[in-house]
N, C-alpha and C positions, 0 to 999 in steps of 0.2 A: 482410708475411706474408699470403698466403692465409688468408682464414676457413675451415679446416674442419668445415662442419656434418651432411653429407652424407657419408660415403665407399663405395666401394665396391673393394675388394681382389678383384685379381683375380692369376692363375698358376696354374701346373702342381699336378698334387694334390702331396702334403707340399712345397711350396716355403713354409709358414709361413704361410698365409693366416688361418685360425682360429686362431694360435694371437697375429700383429698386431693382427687385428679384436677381441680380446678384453683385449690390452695398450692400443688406442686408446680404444678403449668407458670402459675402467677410467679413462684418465687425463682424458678428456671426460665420464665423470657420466655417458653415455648406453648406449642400448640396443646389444647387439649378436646381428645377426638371421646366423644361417650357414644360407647356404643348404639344404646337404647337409638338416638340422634339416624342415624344409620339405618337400622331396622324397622322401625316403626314408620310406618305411609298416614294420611288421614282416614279416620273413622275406623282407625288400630288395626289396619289392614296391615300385614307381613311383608317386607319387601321380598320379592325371588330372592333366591337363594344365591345364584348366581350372581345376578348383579350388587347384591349384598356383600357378597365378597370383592369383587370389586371397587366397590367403595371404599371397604374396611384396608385393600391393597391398595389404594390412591391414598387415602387421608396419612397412611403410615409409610408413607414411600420417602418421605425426609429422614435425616440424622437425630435430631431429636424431637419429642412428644410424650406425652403419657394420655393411656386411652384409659379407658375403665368398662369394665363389662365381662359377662361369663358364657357369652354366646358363643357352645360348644362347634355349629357351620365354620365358626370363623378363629376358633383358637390355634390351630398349626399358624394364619397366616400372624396372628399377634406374638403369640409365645416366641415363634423362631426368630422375629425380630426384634422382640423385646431384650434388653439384658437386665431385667429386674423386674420379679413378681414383687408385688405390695397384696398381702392377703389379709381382709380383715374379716377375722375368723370367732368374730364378737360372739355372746352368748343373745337366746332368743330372748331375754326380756331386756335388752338394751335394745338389739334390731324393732323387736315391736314396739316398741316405746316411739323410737326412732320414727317406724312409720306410720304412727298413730298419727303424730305432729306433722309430720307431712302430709299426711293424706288432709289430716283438717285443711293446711294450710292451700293445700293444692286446690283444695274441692270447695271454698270456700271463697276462694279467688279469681275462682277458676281459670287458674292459669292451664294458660296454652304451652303444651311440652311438647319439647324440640321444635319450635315452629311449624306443627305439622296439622294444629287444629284438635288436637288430641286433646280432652281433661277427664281427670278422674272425678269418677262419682261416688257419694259412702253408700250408695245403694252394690255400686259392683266391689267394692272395697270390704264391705264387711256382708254382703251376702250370697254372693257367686262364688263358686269354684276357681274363677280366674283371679279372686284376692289373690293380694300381693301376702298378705298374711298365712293364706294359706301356700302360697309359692313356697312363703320363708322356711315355713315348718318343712315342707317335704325335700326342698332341696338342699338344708343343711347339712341333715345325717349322710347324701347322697356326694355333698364339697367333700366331707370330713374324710370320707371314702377313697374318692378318685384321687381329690388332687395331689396326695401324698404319691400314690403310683405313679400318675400322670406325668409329676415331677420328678419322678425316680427314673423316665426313660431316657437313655442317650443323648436322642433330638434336645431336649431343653436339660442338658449337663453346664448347659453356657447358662445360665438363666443364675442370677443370687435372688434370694427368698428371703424375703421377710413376712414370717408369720405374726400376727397379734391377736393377742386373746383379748382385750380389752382396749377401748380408746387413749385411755391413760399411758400406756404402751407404745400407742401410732404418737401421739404425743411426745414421748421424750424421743423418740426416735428420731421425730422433724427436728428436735431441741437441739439434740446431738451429734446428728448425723448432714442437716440440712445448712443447721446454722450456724456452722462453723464458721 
């Protein structure tokens, strides 16, 4: 078995990414850094760029962690640190499903994400551009693309990959691989 010390989850938004990185952190003792946490300021302000990275190079500067996020500013500093992609590379009517349920639950509770004062509303959820729904769709065919290249360069030849097509999949993986 691989030593997983390092992870970094990456997929489509609601494909489970925070919600693994928080089931693997728990079952390894260690920290779990979510990106979004990072990035996101109150009233969905962008944090700089710069100091963004920063962050994302403080919170990962220990031995081990799993973070989760696809925020391409900050992938060299995750990837080269990482030694394990977790990719969940679900099909879109699991994801949408997925953030159908969340978004209810989010918007309806209105919970505050990442302590930052931030809530989702079904007004920007299903009627703006800035849906996460419509994120999902455009930046699937766009994952399916790169990250196979992206992972085929040099810089991340140290990196093991686990790809999943389906949850059932991430599932025996934890079964298998975790709970030994």
């Amino acid at each position: 078995m691989t030593l997983l010390r390092r992870i970094a989850i990456i997929g489509s938004s609601g494909s489970g990414k925070s919600t693994l990185g928080k089931q693997l952190a728990d079952l390894f003792g260690t920290i779990h850094v979510e990106l979004d946490a990072l990035h996101w300021l109150p009233d969905w302000q962008m944090e700089n760029t710069d100091i963004f990275r920063q962050k994302v190079t403080d919170a990962l500067s220990g031995e081990r962690w799993v973070v989760d996020g696809n925020y391409s500013k900050v992938r060299d500093v995750v990837w080269s640190r990482a030694d394990t992609i977790v990719w969940l590379d679900y099909p879109l009517r699991i994801v949408y499903w997925r953030l159908f349920w969340r978004t209810m639950k989010r918007t309806l509770l209105r919970e505050n994400l990442w302590e930052s004062g931030n809530t989702e509303s079904l007004y920007n959820q299903f009627m703006t551009r800035d849906s996460l729904f419509v994120w999902a769709w455009t930046s699937k065919a766009r994952q399916q693309k790169m990250y196979p290249e992206l992972l085929s360069q040099p810089e991340y030849a140290h990196l093991t990959v686990y790809k999943f097509r389906y949850p059932k999949q991430t599932a025996q993986w934890l079964i298998t691989h975790i709970g030994e």
